[in-house]
BAFI-935022 format. One record per residue (C-alpha): x negated, y, z negated. Coordinates in steps of 0.2 Angstrom, whole numbers, padded with zeros to 4 digits, always signed. Example, Ala and Ser with C-alpha at 12.3 -4.5 7.8 and 13.67 -1.06 7.14 Angstrom:
BEGIN
-0062-0022-0039
-0068-0005-0036
***
This chain:
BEGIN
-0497+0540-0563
-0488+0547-0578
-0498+0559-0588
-0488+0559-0605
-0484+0554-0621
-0476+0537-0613
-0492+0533-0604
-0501+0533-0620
-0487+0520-0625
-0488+0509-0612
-0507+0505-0617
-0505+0503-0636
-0492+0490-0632
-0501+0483-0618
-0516+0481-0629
-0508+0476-0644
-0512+0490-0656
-0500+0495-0669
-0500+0511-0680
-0494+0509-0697
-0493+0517-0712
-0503+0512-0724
-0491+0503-0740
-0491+0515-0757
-0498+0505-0771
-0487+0501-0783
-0494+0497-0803
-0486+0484-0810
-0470+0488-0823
-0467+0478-0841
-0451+0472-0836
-0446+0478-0858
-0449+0495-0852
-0435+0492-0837
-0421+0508-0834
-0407+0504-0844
-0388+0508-0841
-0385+0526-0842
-0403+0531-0843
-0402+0540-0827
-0411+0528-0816
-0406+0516-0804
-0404+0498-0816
-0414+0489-0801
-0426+0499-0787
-0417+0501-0771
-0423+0487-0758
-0419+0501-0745
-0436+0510-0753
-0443+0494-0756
-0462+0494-0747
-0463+0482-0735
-0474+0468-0734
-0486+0467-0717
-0477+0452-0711
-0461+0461-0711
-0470+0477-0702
-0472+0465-0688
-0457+0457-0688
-0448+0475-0688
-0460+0479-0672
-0455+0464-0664
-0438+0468-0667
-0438+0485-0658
-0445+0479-0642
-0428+0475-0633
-0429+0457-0625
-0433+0455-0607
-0418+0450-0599
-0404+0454-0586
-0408+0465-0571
-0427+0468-0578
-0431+0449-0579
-0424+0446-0561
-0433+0459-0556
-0452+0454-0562
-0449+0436-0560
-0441+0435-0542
-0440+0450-0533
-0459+0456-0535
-0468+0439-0543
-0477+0436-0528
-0485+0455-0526
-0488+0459-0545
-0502+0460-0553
-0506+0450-0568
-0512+0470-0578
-0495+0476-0571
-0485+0459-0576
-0493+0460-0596
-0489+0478-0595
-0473+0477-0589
-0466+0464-0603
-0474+0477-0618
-0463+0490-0613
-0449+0495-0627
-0434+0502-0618
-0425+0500-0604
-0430+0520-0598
-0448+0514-0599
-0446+0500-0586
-0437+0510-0577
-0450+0523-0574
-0461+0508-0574
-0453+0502-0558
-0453+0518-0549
-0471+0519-0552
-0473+0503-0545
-0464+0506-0528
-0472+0524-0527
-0489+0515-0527
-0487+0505-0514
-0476+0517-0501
-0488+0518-0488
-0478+0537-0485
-0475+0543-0504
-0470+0561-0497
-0455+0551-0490
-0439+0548-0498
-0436+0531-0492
-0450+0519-0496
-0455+0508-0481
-0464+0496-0491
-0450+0492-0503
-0438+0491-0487
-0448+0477-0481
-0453+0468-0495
-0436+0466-0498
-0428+0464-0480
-0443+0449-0480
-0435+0442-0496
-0418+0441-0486
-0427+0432-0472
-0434+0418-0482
-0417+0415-0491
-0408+0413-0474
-0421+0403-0466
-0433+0393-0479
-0420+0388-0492
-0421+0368-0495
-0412+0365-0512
-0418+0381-0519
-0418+0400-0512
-0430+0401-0499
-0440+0415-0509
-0446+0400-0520
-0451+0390-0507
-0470+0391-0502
-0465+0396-0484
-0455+0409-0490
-0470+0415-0503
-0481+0417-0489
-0470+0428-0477
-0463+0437-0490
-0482+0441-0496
-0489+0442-0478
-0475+0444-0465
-0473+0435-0453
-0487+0426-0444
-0495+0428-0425
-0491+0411-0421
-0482+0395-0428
-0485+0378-0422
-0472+0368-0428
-0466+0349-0428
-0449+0348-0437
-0447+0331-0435
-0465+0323-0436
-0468+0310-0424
-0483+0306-0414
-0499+0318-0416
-0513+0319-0407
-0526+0323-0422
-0540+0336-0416
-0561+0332-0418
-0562+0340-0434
-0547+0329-0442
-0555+0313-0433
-0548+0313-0418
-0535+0297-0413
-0516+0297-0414
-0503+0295-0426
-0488+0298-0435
-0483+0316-0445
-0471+0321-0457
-0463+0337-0453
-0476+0349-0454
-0479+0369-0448
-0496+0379-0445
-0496+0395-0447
-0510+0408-0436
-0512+0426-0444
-0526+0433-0433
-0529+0445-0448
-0526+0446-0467
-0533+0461-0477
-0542+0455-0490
-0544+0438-0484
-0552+0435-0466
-0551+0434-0448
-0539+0417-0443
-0531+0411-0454
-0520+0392-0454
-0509+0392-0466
-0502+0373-0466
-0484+0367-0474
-0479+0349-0475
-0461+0342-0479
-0467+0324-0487
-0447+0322-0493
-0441+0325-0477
-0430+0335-0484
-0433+0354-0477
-0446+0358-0492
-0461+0363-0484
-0475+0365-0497
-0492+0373-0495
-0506+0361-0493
-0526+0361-0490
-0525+0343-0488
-0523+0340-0467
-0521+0323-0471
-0509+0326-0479
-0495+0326-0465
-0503+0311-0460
-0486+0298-0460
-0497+0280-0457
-0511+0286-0469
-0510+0272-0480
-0503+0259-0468
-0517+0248-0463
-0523+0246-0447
-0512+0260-0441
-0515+0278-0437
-0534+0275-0434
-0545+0288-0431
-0557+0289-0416
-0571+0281-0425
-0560+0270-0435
-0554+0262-0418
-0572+0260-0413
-0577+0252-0429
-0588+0264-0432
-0579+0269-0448
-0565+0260-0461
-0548+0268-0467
-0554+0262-0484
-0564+0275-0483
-0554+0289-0483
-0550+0286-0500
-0566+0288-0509
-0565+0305-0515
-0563+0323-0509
-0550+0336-0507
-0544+0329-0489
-0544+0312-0486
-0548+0315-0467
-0554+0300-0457
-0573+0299-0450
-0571+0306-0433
-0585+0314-0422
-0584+0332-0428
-0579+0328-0447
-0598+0329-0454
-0594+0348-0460
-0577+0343-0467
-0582+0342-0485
-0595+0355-0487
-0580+0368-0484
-0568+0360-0495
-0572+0374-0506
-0568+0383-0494
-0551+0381-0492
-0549+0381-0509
-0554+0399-0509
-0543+0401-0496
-0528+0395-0508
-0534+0403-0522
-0533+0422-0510
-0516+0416-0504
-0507+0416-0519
-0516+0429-0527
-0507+0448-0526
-0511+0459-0516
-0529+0468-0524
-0524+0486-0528
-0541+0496-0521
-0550+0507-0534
-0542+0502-0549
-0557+0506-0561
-0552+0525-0556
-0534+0526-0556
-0537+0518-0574
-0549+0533-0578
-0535+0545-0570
-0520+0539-0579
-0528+0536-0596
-0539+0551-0597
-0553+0539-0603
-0570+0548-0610
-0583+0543-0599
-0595+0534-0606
-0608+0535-0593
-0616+0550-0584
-0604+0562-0576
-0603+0563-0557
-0601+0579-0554
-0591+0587-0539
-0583+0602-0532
-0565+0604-0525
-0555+0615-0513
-0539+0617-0508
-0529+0627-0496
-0513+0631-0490
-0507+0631-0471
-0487+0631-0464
-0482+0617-0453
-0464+0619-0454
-0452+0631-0461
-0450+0614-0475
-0468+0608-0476
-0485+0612-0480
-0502+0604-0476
-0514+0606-0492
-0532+0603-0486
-0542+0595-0501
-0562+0597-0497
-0572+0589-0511
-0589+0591-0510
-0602+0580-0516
-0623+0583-0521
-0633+0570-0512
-0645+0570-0527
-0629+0566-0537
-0627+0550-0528
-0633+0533-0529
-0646+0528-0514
-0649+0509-0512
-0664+0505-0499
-0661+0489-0490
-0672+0487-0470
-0679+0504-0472
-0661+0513-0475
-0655+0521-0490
-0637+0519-0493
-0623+0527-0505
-0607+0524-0507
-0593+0535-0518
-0575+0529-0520
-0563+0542-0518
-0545+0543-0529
-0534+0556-0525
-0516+0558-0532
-0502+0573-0533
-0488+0572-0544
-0474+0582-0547
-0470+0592-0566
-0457+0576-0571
-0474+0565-0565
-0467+0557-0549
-0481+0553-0538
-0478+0560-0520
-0494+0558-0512
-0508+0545-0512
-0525+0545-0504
-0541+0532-0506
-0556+0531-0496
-0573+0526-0497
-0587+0541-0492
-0604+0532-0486
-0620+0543-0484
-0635+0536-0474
-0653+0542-0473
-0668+0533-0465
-0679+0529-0481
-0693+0540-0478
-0681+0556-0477
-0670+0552-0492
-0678+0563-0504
-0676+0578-0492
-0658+0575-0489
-0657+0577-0509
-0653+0595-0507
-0639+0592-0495
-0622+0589-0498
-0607+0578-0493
-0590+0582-0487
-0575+0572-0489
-0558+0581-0482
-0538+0575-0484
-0525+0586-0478
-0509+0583-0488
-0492+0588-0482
-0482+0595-0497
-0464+0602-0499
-0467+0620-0508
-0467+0617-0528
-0477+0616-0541
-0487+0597-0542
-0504+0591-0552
-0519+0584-0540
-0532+0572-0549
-0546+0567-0543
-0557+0551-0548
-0572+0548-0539
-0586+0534-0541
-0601+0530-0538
-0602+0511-0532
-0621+0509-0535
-0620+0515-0554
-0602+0509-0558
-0603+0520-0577
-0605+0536-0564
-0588+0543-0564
-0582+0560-0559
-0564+0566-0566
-0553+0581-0560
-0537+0588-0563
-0528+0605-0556
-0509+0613-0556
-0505+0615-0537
-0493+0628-0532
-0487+0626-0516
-0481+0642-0510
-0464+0643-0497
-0465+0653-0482
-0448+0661-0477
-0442+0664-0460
-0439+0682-0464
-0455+0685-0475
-0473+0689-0464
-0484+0675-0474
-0503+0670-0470
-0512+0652-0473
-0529+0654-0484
-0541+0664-0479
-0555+0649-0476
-0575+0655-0477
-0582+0639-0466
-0601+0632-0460
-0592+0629-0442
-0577+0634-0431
-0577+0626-0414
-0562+0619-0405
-0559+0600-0405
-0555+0590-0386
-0535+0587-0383
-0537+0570-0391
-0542+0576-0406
-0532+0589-0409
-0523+0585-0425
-0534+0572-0429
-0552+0568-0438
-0558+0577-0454
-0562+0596-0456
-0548+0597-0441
-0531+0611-0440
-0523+0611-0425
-0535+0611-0410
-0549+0618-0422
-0563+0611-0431
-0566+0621-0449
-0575+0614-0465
-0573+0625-0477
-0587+0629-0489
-0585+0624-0507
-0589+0630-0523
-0588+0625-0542
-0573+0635-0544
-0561+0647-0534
-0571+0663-0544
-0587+0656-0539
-0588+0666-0521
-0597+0656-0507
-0613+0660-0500
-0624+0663-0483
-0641+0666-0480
-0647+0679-0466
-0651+0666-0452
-0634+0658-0455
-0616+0664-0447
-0602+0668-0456
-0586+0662-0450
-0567+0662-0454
-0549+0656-0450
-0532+0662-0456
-0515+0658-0448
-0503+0672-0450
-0483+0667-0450
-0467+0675-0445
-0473+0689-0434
-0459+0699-0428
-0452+0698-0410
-0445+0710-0400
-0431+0706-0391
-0431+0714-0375
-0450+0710-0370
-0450+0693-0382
-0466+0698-0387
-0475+0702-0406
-0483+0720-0409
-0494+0720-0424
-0512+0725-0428
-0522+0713-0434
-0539+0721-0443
-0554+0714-0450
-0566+0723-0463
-0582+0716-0470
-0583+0725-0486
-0600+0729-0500
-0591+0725-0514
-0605+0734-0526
-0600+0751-0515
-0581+0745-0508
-0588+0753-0493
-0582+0746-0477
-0599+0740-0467
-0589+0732-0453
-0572+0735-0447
-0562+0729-0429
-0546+0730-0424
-0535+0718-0414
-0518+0716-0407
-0508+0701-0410
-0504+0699-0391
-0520+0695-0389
-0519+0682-0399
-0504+0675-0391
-0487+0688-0386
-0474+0677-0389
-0478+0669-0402
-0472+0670-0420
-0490+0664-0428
-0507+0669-0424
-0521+0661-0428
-0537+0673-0433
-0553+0665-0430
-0569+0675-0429
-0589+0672-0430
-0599+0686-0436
-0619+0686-0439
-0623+0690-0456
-0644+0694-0450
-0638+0713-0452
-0633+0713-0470
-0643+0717-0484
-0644+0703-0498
-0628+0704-0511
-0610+0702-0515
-0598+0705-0499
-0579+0703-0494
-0572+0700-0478
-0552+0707-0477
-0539+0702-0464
-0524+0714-0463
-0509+0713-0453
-0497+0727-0449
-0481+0721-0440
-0474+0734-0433
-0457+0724-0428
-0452+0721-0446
-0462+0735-0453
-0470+0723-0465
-0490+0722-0470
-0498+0707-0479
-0517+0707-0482
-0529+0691-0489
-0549+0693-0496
-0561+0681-0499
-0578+0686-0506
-0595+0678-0502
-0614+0682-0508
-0629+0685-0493
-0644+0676-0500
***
């Protein structure tokens, strides 16, 4: 989302508000007392300075919103009219200039990559190579993306399973149809065992009535039906029996379906199938919109604030890419609880964006966060808090992260947050270190997981503790342990025994005295010799300090490339 001058734009237009100045007003002039020749003014006023009426201030806005035409109408009325939305459709033909739509369009394809750190955008490859697929296989008279057939696969791909009768001819009908045999016209089924958004099984029926290769999109199943209103032909099972007449097909409804032996249930989910149109030909729903609209229009919230607390940190995962773990951390007694059989339930929607200085988006994330508690313990799991972690892989650079988050049982309850991210490079040549990470747990995670699963680095399990801000220091009490994790990078190697030599040293530090109240020393070959990365992971007791404001420092000292690097982080013992 585009955090700048044109975003502000793209609502006034899309909402139809216009800033004008207001008009001078002028008294009225005796025209005796009119400028004569060689007076020194003008013999009539200039029509250039003439104020203008408010019908020609409309008119002149009109005028400078370009048409809609070429490349840009192709583009909103073929190439992406089945997954627009209407908001995006509306705000798309407001925009002024062709630089807007342009950026408009980028936006639009960046939304919906499913990988938007990737250059090439998977979603727009498809959508496309889907478009070409309809055109050279569903055309009837018109370009197969027009066709209902082609709508459909270009919206949902293709399906699981077709049953299909090109050329009609006899039909066995099934019990919930009536039962019996008759002719078709050319008709297809399609079978997607699952569509997000709309349900588990889904038949999607076309008919070619013409006969001439247009399939259109029906909820009528009688409608392939060829001998339908031929009398005495085409009977149904109970129609044959005489337990039923054809007449009465025709006596209202969506689907004129015979009475067969399992038809009772037929018209009470007529309305189901007309909810299953209506989701059909509906775009795709974009999740969260409510706070991407918060995000990208910087809204004041009009409701209580929901407050919550971010972290982020750095860690190398190649010489090109870095993984940003985002904690955010939430206050139970912040959240929503809704009790329903003896179980209270909240629910907070998560938004998360990072864009680059010239406003690209290159990551997304979404997810919903769900805190349960049996009802009788609810108000002592007030006082805890819940975690919700994303790790982001970024190039080094300078981005933006926001954050929107909502509380689904109070829908007012938002919570908005924005911060510069710099995301540091690690040289091959420079010794470099991950953040320095204070956490509740450290434990190693089973081979499956490794790699996997919130709070997880490698093969190590680490939620980091949060605070308000990166000043605000994190804190333990006595009873508790204090643990952290830092990586360290481009170690030295030597090259006759191919192994690192460097000292790794840890210091807990009384940051009222700067005295040091615990110190140990390491090598790095103990961490692993012939690796160029370490990972430094302790657990230390806290029980044996007094209450107050501590630092835990890791140093390193390569002794191969003669190079030291050091990283702190400060925490309180309650």
């Amino acid at each position: 989302m585009i955090f700048n001058g044109r975003s502000i734009l793209f609502v006034a237009l899309g909402c139809g508000l216009a800033f004008v100045p207001a008009s001078p007003i002028h008294a009225q002039t005796d025209p005796s007392l009119q400028a004569r020749p060689g007076s020194g003014q003008d013999q009539e006023a200039d029509p250039l300075k003439r104020p203008r009426s408010d019908e020609e201030m409309r008119n002149a806005q009109k005028e400078v919103r370009q048409e809609l035409k070429g490349a840009y109408k192709s583009w909103l009325d073929q190439d992406v009219t089945y997954i627009i939305t209407d908001e995006e459709r509306k705000a798309f033909k407001n925009l002024s200039n062709d630089e807007e739509r342009e950026a408009f369009i980028e936006q639009f394809w960046l939304r919906r990559n499913p990988n938007p750190d990737s250059p090439d955008n998977e979603f727009r490859e498809e959508h496309y190579r889907r478009i070409q697929y309809a055109n050279d296989h569903y055309a009837a008279g018109k370009p197969g993306w027009k066709t209902d057939r082609g709508h459909m696969y270009i919206a949902f791909g293709p399906p699981d399973s077709t049953d299909s009768h090109p050329s009609g001819g006899t039909y066995q009908r099934p019990q919930d149809e009536g039962g019996g045999e008759t002719s078709t016209f050319p008709f297809e089924v399609w079978h997607y065992r699952y569509l997000e958004g709309i349900g588990e099984n889904i038949d999607i029926e076309f008919v070619d009535t013409c006969q001439c290769g247009d399939y259109h999109f029906t909820i009528d199943r009688s409608e392939k039906d060829a001998l339908a209103k031929v009398p005495g032909a085409g009977l149904t099972q109970w129609e044959e029996m005489g337990m039923a007449k054809k007449a009465d097909r025709f006596k209202g409804g969506f689907e004129n379906l015979g009475a067969g032996p399992m038809t009772s249930q037929n018209q009470s989910k007529e309305f189901d199938r007309i909810e299953l149109a209506a989701k059909l030909f509906a775009p795709p729903p974009v999740k969260f919109r409510d706070l991407e609209s918060a995000m990208s229009e910087h809204k004041l919230l009009s409701g209580p604030i929901f407050p919550f607390d971010v972290r982020t940190d750095f860690v190398k995962v190649t010489s090109s890419t870095v993984l940003v773990p985002v904690t955010i951390q939430i206050k139970n007694r912040d959240i929503t609880f809704v009790t329903k059989d003896g179980v209270a339930k909240g629910v907070v929607n998560i938004l998360g964006k990072v864009t680059t200085l010239t406003h690209k988006t290159v990551q997304t994330f979404e997810d919903t966060v769900e805190v349960e508690q049996p009802a009788e313990l609810l108000e002592k799991s007030l006082d805890r808090k819940s975690i919700y972690w994303k790790a982001v892989p970024l190039l080094p650079g300078l981005y933006r992260l926001d954050i929107a988050i909502k509380d689904v049982n109070n829908p007012d309850h938002l919570g908005i947050y924005g911060k510069s991210l710099d995301v540091p490079a690690y040289h091959d040549e420079k010794l470099g270190t991950s953040s320095l990470i204070l956490a509740d747990q450290i434990y190693p995670v089973s081979s499956h997981d490794i790699g996997q699963g919130s709070c997880v680095i490698g093969n190590t399990h680490i939620c980091p503790r949060v605070t308000t801000n990166p000043a605000t220091p994190v804190s333990y009490k006595r009873n508790q342990d204090l643990n952290f994790w830092m990586q360290v990078y481009n170690l030295g190697i030597n090259d006759q025994t191919k192994s690192n030599e460097a000292k790794v040293t840890y210091q807990i530090i009384d940051s009222a005295t700067n005295t040091v109240v615990f110190e140990k020393q390491q090598d790095s070959k103990d961490f692993g010799e012939h690796s160029d990365q370490l990972t430094v992971e302790k657990t230390l007791p806290v029980a044996g300090l007094q209450p107050g404001k501590y630092k835990v420092t890791i140093k390193i000292n390569d002794e191969i490339s003669k190079q030291e690097i050091a990283q702190s982080a400060p925490f309180v013992v309650e």
